[in-house]
Structure formats: C-alpha cells, structure tokens
N, C-alpha and C positions, 0 to 999 in steps of 0.2 A: 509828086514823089510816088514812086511805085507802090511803095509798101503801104500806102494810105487805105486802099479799100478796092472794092470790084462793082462800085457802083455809078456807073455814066451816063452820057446822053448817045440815043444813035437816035439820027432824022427827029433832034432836037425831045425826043419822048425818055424819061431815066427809065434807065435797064439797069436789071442786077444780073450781073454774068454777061448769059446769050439769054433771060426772060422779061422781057417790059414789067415794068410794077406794075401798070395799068391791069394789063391782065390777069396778075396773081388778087388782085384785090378784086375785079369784078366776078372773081369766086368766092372770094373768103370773106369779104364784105372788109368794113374798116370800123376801129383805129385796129391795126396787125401790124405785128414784128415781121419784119424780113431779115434774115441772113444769108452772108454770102458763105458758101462751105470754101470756096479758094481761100476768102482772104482769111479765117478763122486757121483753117490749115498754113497758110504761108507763113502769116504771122509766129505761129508755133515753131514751125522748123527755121526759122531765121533767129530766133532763141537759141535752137540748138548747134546751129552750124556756130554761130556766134562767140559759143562757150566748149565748142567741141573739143578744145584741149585739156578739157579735165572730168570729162560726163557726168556735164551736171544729172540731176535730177529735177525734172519742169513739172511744179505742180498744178496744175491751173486752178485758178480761185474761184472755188463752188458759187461763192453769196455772188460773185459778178454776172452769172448767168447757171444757172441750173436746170439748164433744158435736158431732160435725158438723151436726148437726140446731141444736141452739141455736147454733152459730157461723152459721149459714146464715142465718138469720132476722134475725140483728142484722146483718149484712153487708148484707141486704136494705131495712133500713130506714134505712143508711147509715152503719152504724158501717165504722171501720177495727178493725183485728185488733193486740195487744198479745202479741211470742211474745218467749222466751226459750230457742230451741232450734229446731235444725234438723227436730225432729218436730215441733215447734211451725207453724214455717214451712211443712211438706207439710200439715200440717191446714187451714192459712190458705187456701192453694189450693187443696185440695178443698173448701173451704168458701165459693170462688169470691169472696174477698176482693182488691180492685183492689190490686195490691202496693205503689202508692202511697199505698192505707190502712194499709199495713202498719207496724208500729216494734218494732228489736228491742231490747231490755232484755238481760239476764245478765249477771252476773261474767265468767264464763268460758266466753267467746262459740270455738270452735275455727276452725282455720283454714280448715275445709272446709265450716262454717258459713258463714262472713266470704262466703268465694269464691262460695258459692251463691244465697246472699242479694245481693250486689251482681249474678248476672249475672239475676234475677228481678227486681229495679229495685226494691227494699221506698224508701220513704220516707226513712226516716234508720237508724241505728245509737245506742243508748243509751251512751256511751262510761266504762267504768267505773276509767282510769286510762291514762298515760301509757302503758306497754308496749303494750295495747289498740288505743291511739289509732295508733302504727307498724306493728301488724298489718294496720289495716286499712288504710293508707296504701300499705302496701309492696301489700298486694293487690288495692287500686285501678290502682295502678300497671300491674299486671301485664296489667289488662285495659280498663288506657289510657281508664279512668273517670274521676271524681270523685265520694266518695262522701261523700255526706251525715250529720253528725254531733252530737247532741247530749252537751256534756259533762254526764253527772250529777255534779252539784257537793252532797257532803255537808257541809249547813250546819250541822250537831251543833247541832240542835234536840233537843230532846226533847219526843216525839208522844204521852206519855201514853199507850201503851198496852202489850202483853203486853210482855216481851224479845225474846219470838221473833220478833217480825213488828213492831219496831221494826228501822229501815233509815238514819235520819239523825242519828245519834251516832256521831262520830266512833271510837267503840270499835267498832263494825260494820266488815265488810267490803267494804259498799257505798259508792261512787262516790269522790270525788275534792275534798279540802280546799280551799278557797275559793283560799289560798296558790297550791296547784301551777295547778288551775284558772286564776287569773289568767294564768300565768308559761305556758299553753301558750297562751292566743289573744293574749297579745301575742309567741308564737314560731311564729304562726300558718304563717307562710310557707317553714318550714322541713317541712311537711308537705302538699307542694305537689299530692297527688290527693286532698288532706281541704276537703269545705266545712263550716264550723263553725258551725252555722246556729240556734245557741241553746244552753238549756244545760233541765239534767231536773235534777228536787227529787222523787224519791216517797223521802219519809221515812219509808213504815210503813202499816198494814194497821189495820181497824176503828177510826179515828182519829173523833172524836165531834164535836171543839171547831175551828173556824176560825181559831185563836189560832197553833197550828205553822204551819198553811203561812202565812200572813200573815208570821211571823217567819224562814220559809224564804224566802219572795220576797225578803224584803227583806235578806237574807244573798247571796242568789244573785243581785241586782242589781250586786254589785261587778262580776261576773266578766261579765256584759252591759255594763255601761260600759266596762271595760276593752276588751271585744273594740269595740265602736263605736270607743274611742278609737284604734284603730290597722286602722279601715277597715273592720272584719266587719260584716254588716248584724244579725246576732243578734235577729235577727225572728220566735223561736220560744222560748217557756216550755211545758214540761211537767211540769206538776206530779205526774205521777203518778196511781196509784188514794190508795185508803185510807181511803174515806168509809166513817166507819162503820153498824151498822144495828143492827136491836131485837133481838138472843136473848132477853135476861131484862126487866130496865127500864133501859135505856140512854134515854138522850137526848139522840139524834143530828141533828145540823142538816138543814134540807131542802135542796135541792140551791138554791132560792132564795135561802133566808139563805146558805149556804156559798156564790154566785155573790156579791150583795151584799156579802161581806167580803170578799172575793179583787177582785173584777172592777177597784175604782177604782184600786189597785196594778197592775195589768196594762195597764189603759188611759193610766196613766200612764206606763209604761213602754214604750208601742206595740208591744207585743209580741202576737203571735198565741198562741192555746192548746190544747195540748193534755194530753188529761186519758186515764188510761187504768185506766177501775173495771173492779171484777170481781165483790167483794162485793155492793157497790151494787145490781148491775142482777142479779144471781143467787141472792143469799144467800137472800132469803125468798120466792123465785120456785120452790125447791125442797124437798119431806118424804123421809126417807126412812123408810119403812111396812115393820114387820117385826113378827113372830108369835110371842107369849110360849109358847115351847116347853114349860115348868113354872115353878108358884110355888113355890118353896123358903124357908119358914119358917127365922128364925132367933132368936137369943134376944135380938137388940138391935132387926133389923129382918128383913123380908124382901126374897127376891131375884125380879126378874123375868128369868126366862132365856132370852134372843131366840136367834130363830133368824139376827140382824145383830151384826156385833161390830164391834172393833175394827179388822179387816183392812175392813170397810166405811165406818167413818164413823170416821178416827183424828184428828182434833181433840181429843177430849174427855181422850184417853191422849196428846196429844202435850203437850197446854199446858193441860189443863185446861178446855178452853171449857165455856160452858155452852149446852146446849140444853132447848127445853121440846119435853115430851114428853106427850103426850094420845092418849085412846084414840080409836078410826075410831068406835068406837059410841059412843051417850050415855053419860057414865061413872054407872058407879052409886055409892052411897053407900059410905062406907068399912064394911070388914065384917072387922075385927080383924087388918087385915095390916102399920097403920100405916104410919112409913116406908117406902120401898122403894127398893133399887139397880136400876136398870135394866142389864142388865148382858149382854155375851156369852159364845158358847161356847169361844171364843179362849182356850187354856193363858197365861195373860198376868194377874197380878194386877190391871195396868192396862185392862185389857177391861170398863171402866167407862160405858158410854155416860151415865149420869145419876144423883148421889147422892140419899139420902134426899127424897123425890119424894112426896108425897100423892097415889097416882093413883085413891085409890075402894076397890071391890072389884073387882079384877085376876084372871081365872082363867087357867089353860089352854088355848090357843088362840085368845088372843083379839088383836087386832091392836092396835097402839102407833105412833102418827108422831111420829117424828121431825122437830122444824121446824127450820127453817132451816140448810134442811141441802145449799141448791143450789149453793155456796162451798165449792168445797177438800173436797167431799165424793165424788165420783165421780173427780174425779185423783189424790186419792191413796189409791183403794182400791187391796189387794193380794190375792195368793192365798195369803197367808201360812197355815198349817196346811192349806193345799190344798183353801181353799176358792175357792168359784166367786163373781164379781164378780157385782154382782147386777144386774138388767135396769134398764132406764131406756125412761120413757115423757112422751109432752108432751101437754100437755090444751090443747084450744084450745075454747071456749064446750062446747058437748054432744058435741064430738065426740076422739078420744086415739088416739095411733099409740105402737109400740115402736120409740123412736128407739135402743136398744143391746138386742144381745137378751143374756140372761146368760149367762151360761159356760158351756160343755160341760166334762164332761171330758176330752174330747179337749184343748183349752185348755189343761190344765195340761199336755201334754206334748208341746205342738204343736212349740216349739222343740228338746226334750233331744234330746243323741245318745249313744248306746251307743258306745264306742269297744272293738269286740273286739278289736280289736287289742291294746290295753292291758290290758284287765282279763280276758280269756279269753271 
C-alpha cells in the first residue's frame, strides 16, 4: 500500500527515498533515527484532502515526535501543533508554529503553564475536568482575557486497542463524564473569562476501526446540544489522534474511509474539526538502524545483540509492541541460527526490541532496521545505564541533513551538580 512509508530495497540494499541507509549511518554512526520527509509530508496532506470538506484544522501530536526539524516542516505545510506541556509549547515556538494553531491537551496542565500559554494567544485549552476548568478561569481573569476551551468529554467507549494508550473508558484518568460535562456548559456563566467553544473525544492511540469514534461523536453530541441549548455556539469537535497504522498486519482504515465514516455525523452536527495524529503522519515515516554488536547462540534460540536498546526504542518493553525488523542489506538465507531475539545491552530483562524473528543468516556487525519506529520513539528515549540518545536525520528525495546530533558525554553530566558542601 502506497501510503505505508518511503522506505525499500534497490539491488536488494534499504534505501530511504533516492539515499541507502548504509551510507547515512557510515557517517552518523548507529543506533540513529532516519526519516523520510515524503512520507511525513504525504501522510499530512492525505488528512487534508481527506476532510477537505469542512477545513479541518490538523494538529500534529508534539509527544509522537518532537524534532524541531519535523515540527517545522509540518507547521510549514500548515499544520497546527498538539502539546501537552510547557516544553511542549517552547518547542511549538521555536518551531515557529502560529499560536493560534496551537491546542493544549494534559491532565495536569500547571499554573504557569495555564498563564504562559494564555499570554502566547495558543487556540484553545483541552479541558480535562472541573477543578482544571477554574484554574484556567481564575487565570484568564487575572489577565483580563477570555480563554478559549474545549471540554474533553469521556464517552467510556471502548477503542479496542492496548490498555495503555486506551483514554476513553471511564476507568482512565482522562477527561470528563458526559454527566458533569453537561452540568458545566449549562453553568457556563458562572465561569465568566472561559469561552467554551466545543467539546475533545481522543479516546486512544493505534485505533484501526471508525466504529469508537463514530460511537464517541454520538456520545459527546449530548454535551454540544446541551451547551447550544443554553446559548454556547459549540462550533468545535475534536476528535483527537489515534488513527492507527501497519507494524505487523493490521488493517487500518484510510484516512478516506475514516473521513467517510466520521464526516456525515459532524456535518450534521455543524460543527467544525479538529483532529490531532501523531502516529498517523510519523509512525512509518521513521527506522531506527542499529548494529548487531554479537550473535549469541542459545539452546532454544539465538540472540542478536544491538548496539540500541531499550533506553532507545521503549515501546516494545513498555507494552509489548511489535516492530518488524529487517536487515539494511539483502538478507541472506537462514544458516542455523533459526529463531532469534533481537535484543539490547540495557541490564533490563525487558530489553527486548523483537521476539523469535526469522532474520536469515545474521552475523556480527551487520546492520538491523527497525520500522516503524517514527512514533513515541525519539521522545521517549532515555540515558538510562548512561547511555547516549542516539542521532536523528531527515532524508528528503537524494539529498539527508542531521536534524539531532547524538549525545556526547558531556550530555550526561551537563545538568549534575557536586554539592561540596554536603558531601566534602
């Protein structure tokens, strides 16, 4: 399927674009993120043509990747920016994102967040409960605003997907039951520097079927008539990210069919949309490439031992994901190693990047991509056992810049401080 990514084989060697990974790594060294800038851009604009009957507004989701470089480019091609954090928001702006493409999402938004955010002029606030909702009232207030609000109303659907990154079940800690939801925009006026200008549904992450949000609209349709019925113009749905895409054989809707099942519920509803992927326009737009350190033979299977772990790509140790993993060169035939764990040097039993694996004959030094690995894989890498976060590059047709460069050591100890005083 076309829209999967821009990454293949020519004369059996993966190419990202028109550049070998071989050769982007025998500069940058390994484990490194690669992106493709095609498929980051196609992915975005097949959103937009998708929903272009009613212009939406496409925020892309900061925490999926937060490369200044890829934030730049989609801000360029007219995304708004989806943050969750006051680092979130300074990235937005050096990413020279118009604040009024901005929207912020969190739980637990802080006060000096609130305040920063309102005197930057972001688009709205994701409002994740009543206390929330007076925070940011009392701090509009203070600076003699009005600040713009979407309630996130949890419709306790169930999204079909992991636990972890299921958000619209009432047993979550995300957003605000239909019940109270109603009970604040008909007490709308008792929160007189709040405009309440719709209501947010992202019930969940890697979601495949149009069936949840269909049955979130039409849950969170109460709490829009209610607010009409007592004067609010509630001229805004957001439904969130959550579209999901291929790791293994998934089959995930196109952003066609998913506008086709959503759109006549929204157009009925006269509401305006906004959508905020991360997965979507990321996930298979990025590999991350890393170099089998040794093969270690064992009596059920073997190990392939990278020089990337867990502290790189922790998906696979947090929830299990799965990723496919293929070698940068032709693979060759299997040559007695059978199964194989792909696995890292991370002291962590869970430093599993990929089980029982058919990769061929696997040696020594030889290079592994990881796919789909542009989602949730460079934000939450760590230095954990004090390792170095590894570089990140963007490929655009023949031509690849290092959009992060990787760690020094200096890095790990840029922030500590010695306190002689205390310890001598």
């Amino acid at each position: 399927m076309d829209y999967l990514h821009d990454f293949h084989r020519v004369k059996g060697e993966l190419v990202c674009e028109k550049v070998p990974v071989r050769r982007i790594v025998e500069e940058v060294g390994t484990p490194a993120y690669i992106y493709s800038y095609n498929t980051l851009v196609g992915h975005y604009r097949k959103l937009v043509e998708a929903f272009s009957a009613i212009k939406p507004l496409i925020c892309f989701s900061v925490k999926a990747n937060n490369n200044l470089a890829i934030l730049n480019l989609l801000v360029k091609e007219g995304a708004g920016l989806d943050i969750v954090s006051g680092g979130e928001l300074h990235k937005a702006l050096k990413a020279k994102c118009p604040p009024m493409r901005i929207v912020y999402a969190s739980v637990g938004k802080h006060r000096e967040e609130i305040e920063e955010s309102l005197k930057k002029g972001i688009f709205c606030f994701n409002v994740e409960s009543p206390a929330e909702l007076r925070a940011i009232d009392a701090a509009a207030k203070l600076q003699r605003i009005r600040a713009r609000v979407a309630l996130r109303v949890n419709p306790d659907v169930e999204a079909h997907t992991h636990a972890y990154i299921t958000t619209g079940k009432k047993e979550t800690k995300f957003g605000i039951d239909v019940k109270t939801a109603v009970g604040l925009v008909r007490d709308h006026k008792a929160y007189s520097s709040i405009e309440i200008m719709g209501i947010h549904l992202h019930i969940g992450s890697q979601i495949t079927q149009a069936e949840p949000f269909i049955e979130a609209i039409e849950r969170g349709s109460e709490v829009i008539k209610a607010g009409r019925g007592v004067g609010l113009e509630m001229a805004w749905i957001n439904l969130g990210g959550g579209l999901g895409i291929i790791y293994k054989d998934e089959t995930p809707q196109t952003p066609l069919a998913f506008a086709a099942a959503v759109l006549p519920l929204l157009q009925s509803l006269k509401v305006r949309l906004i959508l905020e992927p991360g997965r979507f326009i990321v996930g298979n737009a990025g590999i991350l490439v890393s170099e089998v350190l040794y093969m270690k033979p064992g009596p059920n299977k073997s190990f392939a031992i990278m020089d990337a772990g867990m502290n790189d790509l922790l998906r696979p140790a947090l929830y299990g994901a799965y990723h496919e993993v293929v070698s940068v060169r032709e693979p060759r035939p299997q040559n007695g190693h059978g199964l194989i764990d792909v696995v890292g040097p991370v002291c962590e039993s869970a430093d599993v990047l990929a089980r029982d694996r058919k990769l061929g004959d696997v040696q020594s030094g030889e290079l592994l991509a990881i796919l789909g690995a542009g989602a949730y894989g460079s934000t939450m890498a760590s230095n954990y056992n004090g390792r170095l976060r590894p570089a990140e590059v963007l490929v655009r047709g023949n031509r690849w810049a290092v959009i992060r460069r990787r760690d020094t050591l200096l890095d790990l100890t840029r922030h500590d401080v010695v306190p002689h005083k205390l310890i001598g």
